[in-house]
C-alpha positions as CSV (number, residue, x, y, z in Angstrom):
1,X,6.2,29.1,10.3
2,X,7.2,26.6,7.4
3,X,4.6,25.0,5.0
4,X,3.7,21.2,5.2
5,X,6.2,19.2,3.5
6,X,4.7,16.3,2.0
7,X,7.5,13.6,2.3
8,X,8.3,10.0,1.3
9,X,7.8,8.3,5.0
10,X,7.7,4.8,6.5
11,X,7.6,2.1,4.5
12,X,7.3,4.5,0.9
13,X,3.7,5.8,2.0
14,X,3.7,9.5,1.6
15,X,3.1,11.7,5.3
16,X,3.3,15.1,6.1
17,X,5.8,16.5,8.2
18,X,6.0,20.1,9.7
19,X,8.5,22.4,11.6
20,X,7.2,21.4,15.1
21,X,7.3,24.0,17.8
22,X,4.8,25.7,20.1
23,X,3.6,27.9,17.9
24,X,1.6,25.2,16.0
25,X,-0.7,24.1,18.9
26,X,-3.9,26.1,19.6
27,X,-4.8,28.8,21.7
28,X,-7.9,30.3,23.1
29,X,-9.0,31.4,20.1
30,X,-8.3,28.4,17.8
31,X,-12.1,27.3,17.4
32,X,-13.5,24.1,18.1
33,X,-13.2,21.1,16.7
34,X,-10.8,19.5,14.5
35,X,-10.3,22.4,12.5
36,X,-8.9,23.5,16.2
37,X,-5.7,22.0,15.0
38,X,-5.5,24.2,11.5
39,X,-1.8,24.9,12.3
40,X,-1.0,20.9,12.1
41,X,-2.9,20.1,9.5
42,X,-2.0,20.9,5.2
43,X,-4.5,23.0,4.6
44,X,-4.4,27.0,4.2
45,X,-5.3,29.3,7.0
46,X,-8.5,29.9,5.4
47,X,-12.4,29.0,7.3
48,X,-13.4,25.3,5.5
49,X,-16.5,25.0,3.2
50,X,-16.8,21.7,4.8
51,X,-20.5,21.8,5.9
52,X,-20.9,19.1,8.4
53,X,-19.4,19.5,12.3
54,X,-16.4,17.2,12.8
55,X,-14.2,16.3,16.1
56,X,-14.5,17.6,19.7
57,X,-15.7,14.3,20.7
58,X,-16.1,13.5,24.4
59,X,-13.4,12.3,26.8
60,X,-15.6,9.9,29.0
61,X,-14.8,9.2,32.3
62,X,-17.4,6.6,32.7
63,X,-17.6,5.5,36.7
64,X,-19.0,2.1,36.5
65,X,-16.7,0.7,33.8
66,X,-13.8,1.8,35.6
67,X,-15.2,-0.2,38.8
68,X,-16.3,-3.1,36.5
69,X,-12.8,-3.4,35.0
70,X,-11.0,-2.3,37.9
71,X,-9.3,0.6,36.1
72,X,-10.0,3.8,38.3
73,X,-8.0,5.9,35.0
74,X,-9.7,5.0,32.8
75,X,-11.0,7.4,29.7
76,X,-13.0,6.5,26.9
77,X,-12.9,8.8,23.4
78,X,-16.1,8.5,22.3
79,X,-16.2,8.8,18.3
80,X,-19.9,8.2,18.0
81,X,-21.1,11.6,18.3
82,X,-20.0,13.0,14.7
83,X,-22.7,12.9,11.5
84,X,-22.1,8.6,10.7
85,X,-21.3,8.0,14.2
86,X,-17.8,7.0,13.4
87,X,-14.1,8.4,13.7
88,X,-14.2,7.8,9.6
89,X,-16.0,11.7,9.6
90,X,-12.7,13.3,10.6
91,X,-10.5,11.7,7.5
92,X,-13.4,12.4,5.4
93,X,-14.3,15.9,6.4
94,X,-10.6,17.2,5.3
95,X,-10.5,15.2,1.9
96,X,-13.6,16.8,1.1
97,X,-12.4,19.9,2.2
98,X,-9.3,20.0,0.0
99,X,-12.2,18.7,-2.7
100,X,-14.4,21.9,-2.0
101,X,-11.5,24.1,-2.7
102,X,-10.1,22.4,-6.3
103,X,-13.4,22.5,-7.5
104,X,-13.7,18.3,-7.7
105,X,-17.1,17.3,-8.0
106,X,-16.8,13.6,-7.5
107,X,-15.7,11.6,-4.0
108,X,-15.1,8.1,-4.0
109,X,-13.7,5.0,-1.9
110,X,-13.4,1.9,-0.8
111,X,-14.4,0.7,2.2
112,X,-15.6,-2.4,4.2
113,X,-18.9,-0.5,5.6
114,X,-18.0,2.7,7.7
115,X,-15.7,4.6,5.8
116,X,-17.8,4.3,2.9
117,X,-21.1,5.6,4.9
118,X,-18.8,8.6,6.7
119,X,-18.3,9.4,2.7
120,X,-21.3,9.2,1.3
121,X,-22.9,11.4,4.0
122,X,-20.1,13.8,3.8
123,X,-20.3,14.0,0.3
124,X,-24.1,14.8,0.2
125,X,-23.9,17.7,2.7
126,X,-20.9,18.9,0.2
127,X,-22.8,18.6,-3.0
128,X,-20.3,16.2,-4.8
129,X,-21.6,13.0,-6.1
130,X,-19.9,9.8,-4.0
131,X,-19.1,7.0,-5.5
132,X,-18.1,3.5,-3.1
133,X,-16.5,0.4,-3.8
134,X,-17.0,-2.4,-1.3
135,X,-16.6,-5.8,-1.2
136,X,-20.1,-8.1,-2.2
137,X,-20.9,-8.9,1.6
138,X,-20.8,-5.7,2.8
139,X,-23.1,-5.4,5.2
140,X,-26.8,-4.7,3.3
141,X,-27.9,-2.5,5.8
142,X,-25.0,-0.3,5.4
143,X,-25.2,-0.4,1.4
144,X,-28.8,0.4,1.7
145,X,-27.8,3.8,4.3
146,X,-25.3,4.3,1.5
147,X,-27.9,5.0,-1.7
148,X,-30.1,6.5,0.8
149,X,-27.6,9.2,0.8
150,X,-27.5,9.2,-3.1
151,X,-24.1,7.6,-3.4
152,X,-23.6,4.9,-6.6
153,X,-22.3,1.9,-4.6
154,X,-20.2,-1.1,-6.2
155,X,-20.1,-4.5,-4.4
156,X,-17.0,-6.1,-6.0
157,X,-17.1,-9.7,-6.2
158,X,-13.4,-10.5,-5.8
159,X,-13.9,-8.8,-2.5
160,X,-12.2,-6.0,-0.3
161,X,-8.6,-6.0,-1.5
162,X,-10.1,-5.4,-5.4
163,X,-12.8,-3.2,-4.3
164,X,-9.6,-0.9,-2.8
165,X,-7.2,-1.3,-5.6
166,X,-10.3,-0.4,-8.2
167,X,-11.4,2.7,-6.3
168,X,-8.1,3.7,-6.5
169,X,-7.7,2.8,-10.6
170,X,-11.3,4.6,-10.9
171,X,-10.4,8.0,-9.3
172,X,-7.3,8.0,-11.1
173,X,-8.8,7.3,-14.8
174,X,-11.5,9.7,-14.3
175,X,-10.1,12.1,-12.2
176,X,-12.4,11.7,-9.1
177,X,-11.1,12.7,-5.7
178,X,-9.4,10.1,-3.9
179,X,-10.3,9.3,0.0
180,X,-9.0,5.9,0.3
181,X,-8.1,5.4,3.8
182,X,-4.1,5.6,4.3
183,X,-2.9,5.6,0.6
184,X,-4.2,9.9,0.8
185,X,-2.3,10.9,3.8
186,X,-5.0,13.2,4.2
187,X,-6.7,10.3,6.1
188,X,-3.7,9.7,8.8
189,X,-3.7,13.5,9.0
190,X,-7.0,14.3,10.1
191,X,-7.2,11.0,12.2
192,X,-4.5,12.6,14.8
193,X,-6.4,14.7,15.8
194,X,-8.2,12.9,18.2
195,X,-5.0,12.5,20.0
196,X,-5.2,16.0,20.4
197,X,-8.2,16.7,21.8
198,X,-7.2,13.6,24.2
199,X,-4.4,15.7,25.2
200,X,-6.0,18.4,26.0
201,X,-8.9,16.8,27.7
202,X,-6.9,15.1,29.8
203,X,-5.2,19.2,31.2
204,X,-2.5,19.3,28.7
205,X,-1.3,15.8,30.3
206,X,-0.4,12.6,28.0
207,X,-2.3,9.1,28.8
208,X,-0.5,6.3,30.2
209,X,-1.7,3.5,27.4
210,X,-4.1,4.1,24.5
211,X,-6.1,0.9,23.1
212,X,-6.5,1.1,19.8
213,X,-8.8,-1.4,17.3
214,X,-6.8,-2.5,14.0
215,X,-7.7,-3.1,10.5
216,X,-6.2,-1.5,7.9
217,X,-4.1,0.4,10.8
218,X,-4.7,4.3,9.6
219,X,-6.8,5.3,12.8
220,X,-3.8,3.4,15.2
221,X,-1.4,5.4,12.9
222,X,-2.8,8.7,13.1
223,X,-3.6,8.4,16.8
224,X,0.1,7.7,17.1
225,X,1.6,10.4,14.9
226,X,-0.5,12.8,17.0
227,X,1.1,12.1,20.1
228,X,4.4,11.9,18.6
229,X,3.7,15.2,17.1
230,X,2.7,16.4,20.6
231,X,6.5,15.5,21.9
232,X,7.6,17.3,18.6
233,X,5.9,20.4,19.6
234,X,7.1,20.1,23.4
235,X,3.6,19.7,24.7
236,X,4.5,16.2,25.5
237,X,7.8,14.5,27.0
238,X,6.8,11.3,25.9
239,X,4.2,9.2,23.9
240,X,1.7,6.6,25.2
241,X,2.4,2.8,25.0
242,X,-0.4,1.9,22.0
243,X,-2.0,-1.5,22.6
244,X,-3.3,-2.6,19.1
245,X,-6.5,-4.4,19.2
246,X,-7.7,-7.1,16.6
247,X,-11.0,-9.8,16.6
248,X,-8.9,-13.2,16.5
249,X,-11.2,-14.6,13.5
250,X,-9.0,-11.7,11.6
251,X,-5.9,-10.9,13.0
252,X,-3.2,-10.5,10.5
253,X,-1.2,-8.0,12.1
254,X,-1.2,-9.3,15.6
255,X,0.0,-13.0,13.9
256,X,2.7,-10.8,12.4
257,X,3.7,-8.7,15.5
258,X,3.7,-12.5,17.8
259,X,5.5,-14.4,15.2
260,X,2.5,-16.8,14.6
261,X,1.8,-18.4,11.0
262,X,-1.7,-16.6,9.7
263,X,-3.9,-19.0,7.9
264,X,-4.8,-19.4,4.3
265,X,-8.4,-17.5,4.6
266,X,-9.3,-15.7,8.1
267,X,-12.5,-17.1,9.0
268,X,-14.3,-13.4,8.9
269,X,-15.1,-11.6,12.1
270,X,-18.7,-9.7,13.5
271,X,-16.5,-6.8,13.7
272,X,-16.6,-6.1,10.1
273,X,-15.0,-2.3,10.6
274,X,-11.9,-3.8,11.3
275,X,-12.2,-7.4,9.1
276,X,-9.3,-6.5,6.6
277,X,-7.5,-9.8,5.8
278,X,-4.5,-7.8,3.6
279,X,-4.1,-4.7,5.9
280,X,-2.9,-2.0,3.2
281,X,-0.5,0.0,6.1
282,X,0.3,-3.0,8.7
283,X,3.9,-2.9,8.5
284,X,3.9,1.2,9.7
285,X,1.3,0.2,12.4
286,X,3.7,-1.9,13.0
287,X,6.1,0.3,13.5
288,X,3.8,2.5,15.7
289,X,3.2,-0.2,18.2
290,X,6.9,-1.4,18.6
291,X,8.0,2.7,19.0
292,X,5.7,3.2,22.0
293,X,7.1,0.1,23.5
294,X,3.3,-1.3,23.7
295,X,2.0,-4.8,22.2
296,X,-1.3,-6.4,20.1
297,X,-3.8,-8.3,21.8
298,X,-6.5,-10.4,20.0
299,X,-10.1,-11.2,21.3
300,X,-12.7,-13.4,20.3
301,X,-16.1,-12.3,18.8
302,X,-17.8,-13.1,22.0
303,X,-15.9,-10.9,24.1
304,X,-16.4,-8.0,21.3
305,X,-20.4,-8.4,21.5
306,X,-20.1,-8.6,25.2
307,X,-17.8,-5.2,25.3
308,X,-21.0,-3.9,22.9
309,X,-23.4,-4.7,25.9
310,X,-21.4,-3.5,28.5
311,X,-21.0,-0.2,27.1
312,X,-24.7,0.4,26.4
313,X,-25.4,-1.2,29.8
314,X,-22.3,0.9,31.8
315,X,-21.6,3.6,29.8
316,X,-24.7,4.7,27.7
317,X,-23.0,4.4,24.2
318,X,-24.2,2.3,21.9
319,X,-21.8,0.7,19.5
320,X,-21.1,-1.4,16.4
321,X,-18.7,-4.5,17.2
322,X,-16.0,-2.9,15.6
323,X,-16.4,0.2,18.0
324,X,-16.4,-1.7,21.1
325,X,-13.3,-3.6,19.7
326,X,-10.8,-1.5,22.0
327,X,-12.8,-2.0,25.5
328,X,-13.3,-5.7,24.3
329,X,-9.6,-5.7,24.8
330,X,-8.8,-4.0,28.0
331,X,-8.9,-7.3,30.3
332,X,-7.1,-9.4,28.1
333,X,-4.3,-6.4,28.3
334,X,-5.1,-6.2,32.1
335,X,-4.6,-10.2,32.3
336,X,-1.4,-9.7,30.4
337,X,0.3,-7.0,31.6
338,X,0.1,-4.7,29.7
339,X,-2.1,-2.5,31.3
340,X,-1.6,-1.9,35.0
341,X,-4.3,-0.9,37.4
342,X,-3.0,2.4,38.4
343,X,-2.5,3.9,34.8
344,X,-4.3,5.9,32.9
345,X,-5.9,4.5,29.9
346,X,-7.7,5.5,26.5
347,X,-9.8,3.5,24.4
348,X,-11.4,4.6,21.5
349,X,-14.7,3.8,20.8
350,X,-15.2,4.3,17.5
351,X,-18.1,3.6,15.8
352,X,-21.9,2.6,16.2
353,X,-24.6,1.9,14.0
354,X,-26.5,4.5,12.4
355,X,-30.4,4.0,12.3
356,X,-31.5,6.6,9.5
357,X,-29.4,8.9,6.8
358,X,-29.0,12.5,8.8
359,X,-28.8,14.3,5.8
360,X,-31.3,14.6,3.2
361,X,-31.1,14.1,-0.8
362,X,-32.7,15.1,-3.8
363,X,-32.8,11.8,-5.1
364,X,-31.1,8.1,-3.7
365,X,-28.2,6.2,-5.8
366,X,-27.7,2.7,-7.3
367,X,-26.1,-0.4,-6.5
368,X,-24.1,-2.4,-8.8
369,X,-22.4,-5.6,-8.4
370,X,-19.7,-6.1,-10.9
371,X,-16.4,-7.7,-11.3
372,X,-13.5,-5.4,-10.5
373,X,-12.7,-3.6,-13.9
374,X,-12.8,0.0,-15.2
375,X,-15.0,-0.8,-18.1
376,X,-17.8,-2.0,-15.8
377,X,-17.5,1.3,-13.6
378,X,-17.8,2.9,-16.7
379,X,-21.1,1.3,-18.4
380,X,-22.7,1.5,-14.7
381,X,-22.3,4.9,-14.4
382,X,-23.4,6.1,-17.9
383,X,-26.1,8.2,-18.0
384,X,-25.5,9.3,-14.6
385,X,-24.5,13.2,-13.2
386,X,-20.7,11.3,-12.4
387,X,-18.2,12.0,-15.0
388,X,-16.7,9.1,-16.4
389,X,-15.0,10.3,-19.3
């Protein structure tokens, strides 16, 4: 069996590749979780150090949706369950991970709200200091969860696309470790995952149509490499038709994909887990969307708060607006076609709020609000354990 290649893929972005066959999926005696999937992911055959449980989340088959939406095959993959109640845990469980074992004591990124919490927990269970960029109105409930959990958080002023591109400067200069969503494969690769376990919870059988919610586009992407990996390995014949779901007060890729001129300023959405304006990997999701023959939909904000209710009211799971963004979609893909009563279909639900920090610190971080240069990042964090030098 061949190492992981690390390779210059779509659209310049580095991926991982690997010499697909049977031998790489699991066996009885793979474990559980996402570290199930050790053969398919770039890491050596070695236990992790990562100290937080991560994947095996539940397939759903959820009887009163399906009769509400008319969709007897329907599945949900509930990503709620892990420590920050979001998908974000798997991408950030195998950067810390690969952190653990190169001895990096520092984590950061940049995040509009869930990615950012999923790191700062992470990093506290790890021992490494976390440090977040975000834009300034990132949700204060979320910042506040954030230095609960001891992590140094700056709210960038220019907003989301210079909180990203600083994070990225930062770990660079002072050699932190980098888990920016996307731009470390890393992300993509532990995201597929879930795709996986889908496959496997559904008897070794591929879904019809997964529904997807879109920001930046990494958990679309990974979902899709997984399945495409699937039909590398043979386990598959073919991969699902993705259905790409964005809130149509932010919908740059969908205006893209349907040939529609994007305004100036997107108003801003509720669904602030998927409110990226500049997605950093839209052209590869994208790509993902067009090679499983499947399509974008937009919805409004009201229909994402109502999908909220009607998952805590017909499926027990509560969710953040963001989460709910995939089911939000479903009758608008129903009304268009592109979902067809008889199929079987996959949302992910991936993300809800989370009420209290789960893991407890020695002491909490800091806030700073800055404009986006090194220099500030710098002066914050003197004086602190976070090496800036």
């Amino acid at each position: 069996m061949g190492e992981p290649r690390l390779e210059s893929g779509v659209h310049g972005h580095e991926t991982y590749t690997y010499d697909y066959d049977r031998t790489l999926l699991p066996g009885p005696d793979s474990g559980a979780g996402m570290w199930r999937y050790q053969r398919l992911l770039p890491r050596p055959d070695v236990p992790t150090r990562y100290p937080l449980p991560v994947g095996g989340t539940p397939l759903r088959p959820v009887r009163e949706l399906r009769q509400r939406l008319g969709l007897p095959g329907l599945w949900l993959k509930d990503e709620t369950v892990g420590p920050s109640a979001s998908n974000k845990d798997r991408a950030t469980a195998l950067v810390i991970d690969q952190g653990l074992r190169v001895g990096v004591g520092v984590v950061s990124t940049a995040s509009t709200g869930n990615a950012a919490l999923s790191t700062a927990i992470g990093g506290a269970a790890a021992g490494m200091a976390v440090v977040i960029f975000v834009p300034a109105d990132c949700a204060p409930a979320k910042v506040e969860l954030m230095t609960a959990m001891g992590a140094y958080v700056f709210r960038v002023r220019e907003g989301y696309r210079a909180a990203f591109e600083l994070s990225r400067r930062a770990a660079a200069h002072f050699h932190w470790l980098d888990r920016c969503t996307g731009l470390n494969p890393l992300t993509i690769e532990a995201k597929k995952t879930a795709s996986f376990e889908v496959w496997e919870q559904l008897g070794d059988r591929t879904p019809d149509v997964v529904m997807l919610p879109v920001g930046d586009g990494v958990t679309l992407i990974g979902a899709a490499k997984g399945f495409r990996e699937l039909v590398a390995c043979g386990a598959l014949e073919r991969v699902p038709r993705v259905v790409a779901v964005q809130a149509r007060d932010c919908a740059p890729l969908a205006a893209q994909w349907h040939g529609v001129q994007a305004p100036a300023r997107w108003p801003g959405t509720v669904a602030d887990g998927i409110e990226v304006p500049e997605p950093m990997l839209g052209d590869w999701a994208i790509d993902e969307v067009r090679h499983s023959g499947g399509d974008f939909v937009t919805v409004s904000d009201a229909k994402i708060l109502d999908a909220v209710e009607l998952l805590a009211d017909a499926a027990q799971i509560a969710t953040e607006p963001a989460g709910a963004a995939a089911v939000a979609g479903l009758r608008r893909a129903c009304a268009a076609g592109l979902v067809a009563p008889d199929e079987t279909v996959v949302a992910w639900v991936t993300g809800a709020n989370l009420p209290a920090a789960p893991v407890e610190v020695d002491r909490p971080g800091a806030v700073f609000t800055i404009s986006a240069g090194l220099d500030a990042v710098a002066a914050a964090l003197a004086g602190t354990s976070v090496r800036v030098t």
